[in-house]
N, C-alpha and C positions, 0 to 999 in steps of 0.2 A: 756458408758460415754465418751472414749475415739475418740471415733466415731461423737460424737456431738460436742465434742469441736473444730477439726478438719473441722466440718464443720463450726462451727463457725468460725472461725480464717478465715478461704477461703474464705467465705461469706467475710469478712469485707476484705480482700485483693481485690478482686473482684471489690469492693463498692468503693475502695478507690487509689488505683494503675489501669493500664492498663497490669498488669502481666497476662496472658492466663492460664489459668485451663484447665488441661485435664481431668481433672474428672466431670461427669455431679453430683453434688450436688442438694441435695431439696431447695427448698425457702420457704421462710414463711414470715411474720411478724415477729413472734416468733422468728427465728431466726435470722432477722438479730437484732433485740432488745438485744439479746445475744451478738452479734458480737460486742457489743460497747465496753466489757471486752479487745478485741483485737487492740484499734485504736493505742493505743502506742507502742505496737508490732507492727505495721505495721510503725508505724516512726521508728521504729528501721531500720527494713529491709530497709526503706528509704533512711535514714541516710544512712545507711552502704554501699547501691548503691551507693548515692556521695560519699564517701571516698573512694569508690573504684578508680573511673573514677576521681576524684582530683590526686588519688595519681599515675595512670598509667600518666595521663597529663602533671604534673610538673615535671614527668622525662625528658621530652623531649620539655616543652614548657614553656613559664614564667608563673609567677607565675596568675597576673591578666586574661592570656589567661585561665589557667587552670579552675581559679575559676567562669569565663562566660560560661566555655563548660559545668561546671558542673551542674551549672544551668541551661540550658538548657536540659540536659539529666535528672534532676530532674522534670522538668515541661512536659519532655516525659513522663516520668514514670508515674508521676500521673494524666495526661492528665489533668495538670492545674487547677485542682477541686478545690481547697483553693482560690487559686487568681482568677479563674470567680466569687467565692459567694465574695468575699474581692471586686472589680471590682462592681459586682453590688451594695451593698453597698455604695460605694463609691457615685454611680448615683442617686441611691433610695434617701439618706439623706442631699445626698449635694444640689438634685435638686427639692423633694419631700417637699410638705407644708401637714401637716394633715397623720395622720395613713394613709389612705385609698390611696393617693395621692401616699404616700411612696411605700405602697405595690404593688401596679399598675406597678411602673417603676419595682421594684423591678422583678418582672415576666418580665418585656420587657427583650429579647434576646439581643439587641441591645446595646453596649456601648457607653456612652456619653463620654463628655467631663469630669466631676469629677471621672469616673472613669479609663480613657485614663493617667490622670494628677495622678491621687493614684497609680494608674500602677506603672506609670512610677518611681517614688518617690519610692515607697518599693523597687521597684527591685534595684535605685540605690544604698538604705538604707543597701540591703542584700550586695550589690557587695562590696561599701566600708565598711562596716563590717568586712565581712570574708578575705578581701584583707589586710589591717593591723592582724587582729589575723593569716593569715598565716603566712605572715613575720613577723613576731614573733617565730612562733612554729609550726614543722610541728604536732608533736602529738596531739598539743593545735587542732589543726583545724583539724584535726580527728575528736578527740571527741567533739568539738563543734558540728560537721556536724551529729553525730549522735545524739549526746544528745539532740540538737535544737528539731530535727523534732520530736522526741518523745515525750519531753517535753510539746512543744506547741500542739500537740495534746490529750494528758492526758487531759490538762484546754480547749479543743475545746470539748471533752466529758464531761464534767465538768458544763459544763454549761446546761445540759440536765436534771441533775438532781436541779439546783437552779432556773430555772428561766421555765414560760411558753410556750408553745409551741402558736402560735399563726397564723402561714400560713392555708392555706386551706389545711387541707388532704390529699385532691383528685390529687395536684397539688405536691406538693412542691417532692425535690427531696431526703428530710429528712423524708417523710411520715410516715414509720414506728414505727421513735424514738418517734413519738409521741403520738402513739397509748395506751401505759400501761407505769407507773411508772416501772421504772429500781431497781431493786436488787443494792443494796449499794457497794453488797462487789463485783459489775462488777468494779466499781468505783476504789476499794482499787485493785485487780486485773490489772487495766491500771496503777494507781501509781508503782506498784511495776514493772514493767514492765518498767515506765521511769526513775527510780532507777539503773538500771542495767548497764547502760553507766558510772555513779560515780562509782561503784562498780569496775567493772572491769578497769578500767584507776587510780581509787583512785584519783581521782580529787575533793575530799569533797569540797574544800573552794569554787566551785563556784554551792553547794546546798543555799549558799546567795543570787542565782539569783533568785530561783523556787520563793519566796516572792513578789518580782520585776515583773512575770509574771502575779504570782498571783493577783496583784493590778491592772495588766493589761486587766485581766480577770474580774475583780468584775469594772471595769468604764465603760468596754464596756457595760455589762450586764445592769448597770443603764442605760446609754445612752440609749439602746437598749429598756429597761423598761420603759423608759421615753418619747418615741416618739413612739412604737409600741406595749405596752404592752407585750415582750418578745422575742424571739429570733425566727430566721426563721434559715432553712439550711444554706441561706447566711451569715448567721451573726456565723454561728458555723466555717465558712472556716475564717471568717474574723478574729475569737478570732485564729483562727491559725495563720496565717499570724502576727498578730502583737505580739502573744506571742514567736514567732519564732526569731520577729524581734527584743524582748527584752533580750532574751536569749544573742544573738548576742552582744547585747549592754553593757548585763551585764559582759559576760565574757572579756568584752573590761577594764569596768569600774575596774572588780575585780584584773586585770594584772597592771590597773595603782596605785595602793592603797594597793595595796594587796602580 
């Protein structure tokens, strides 16, 4: 047992970071359908990459310099996988008339212009965000950098078990989540997993945000129900990306009221 979850967990590290494995692991379907219990353990280890390289940075650099590098060595890490599907997105809806239309761009490689202009807009969304929550608190921006990527990927898993899968199979880069209905308690498994940042920092009053995501989570979904009948892989990186960027918001909102 101990041996499959292990795979599991690698599996979804693999799937989701550019971290190297020296271990040769099985593959399956199966397996990585399992590995979904692991995405918010894998924002954890994410998180905790930036907090690292924030906190070596702002020893010796300002504060805004810190929080660009860190960004960048986030988007090394995970070889950008959230903000390509966020990115196409962006081009598919802003530029696509009709399902089929959507979907089409949606597989082009290519970045247009609605998704050069959303790019652009999240990243500077994320940058002034985390640039006032630093200067404010170094701990606060700890745990924000952890908690975030966690967070918003618990409700990027989250939406696999509400809404349909609707890409082609054959194609998409989400293939196998789509293959069998998911075990619930992989579900309750990534929650307790994005819990673990309040826990240990004891930062309860900004468990007011997870609601704020949440709603962030159930617009996309219609949005996404409502012009494609369900969600594709891009649209799983995209509920990251802006529950990410809620999180961010909310712990702005909660520091001023709160």
């Amino acid at each position: 047992m101990l041996r499959k979850e292990i795979t599991y967990f690698l599996t979804a590290l693999m799937f989701f970071t550019r971290i190297p494995i020296p271990l040769k692991i099985p593959y399956s379907n199966e397996i990585m359908n399992q590995s979904q219990k692991y995405y918010a353990a894998i924002g954890l280890l994410v998180g905790l990459f930036n907090a690292v390289i924030y906190t070596i940075c702002q020893f010796i650099l300002p504060v805004d310099i810190s929080i660009i590098i860190t960004m960048i060595a986030s988007v090394l890490l995970t070889g950008a996988f959230h903000e390509d599907g966020f990115t196409d997105v962006c081009d598919s809806f802003g530029g696509g008339y009709g399902k089929e239309k959507i979907m089409t761009i949606m597989k082009d490689s290519r970045i247009g212009a609605y998704g050069v202009i959303g790019a652009i807009l999240l990243l500077l969304l994320k940058y002034t965000s985390l640039k006032h929550i630093a200067e404010d608190n170094y701990w606060l921006m700890i745990f924000t950098l952890i908690a975030a990527h966690s967070v918003s990927r618990f409700f990027s898993g989250m939406m696999i078990y509400t809404h349909k899968y609707v890409t082609d199979i054959d194609k998409s880069k989400s293939k196998p989540m789509a293959n069998k209905a998911l075990p619930i308690q992989n579900l309750v498994i990534s929650f307790i997993f994005s819990l673990l940042p309040f826990i240990v920092f004891g930062e309860w009053k900004f468990l007011l945000i997870l609601p704020l995501c949440y709603l962030g989570k159930v617009y996309l979904g219609w949005y996404f129900k409502k012009y494609i009948g369900g969600y594709t892989g891009d649209c799983l990186g995209t509920v990251q990306q802006v529950t990410e960027v809620l999180f961010y918001l909310g712990v702005l909102i909660i520091c001023k009221f709160l």
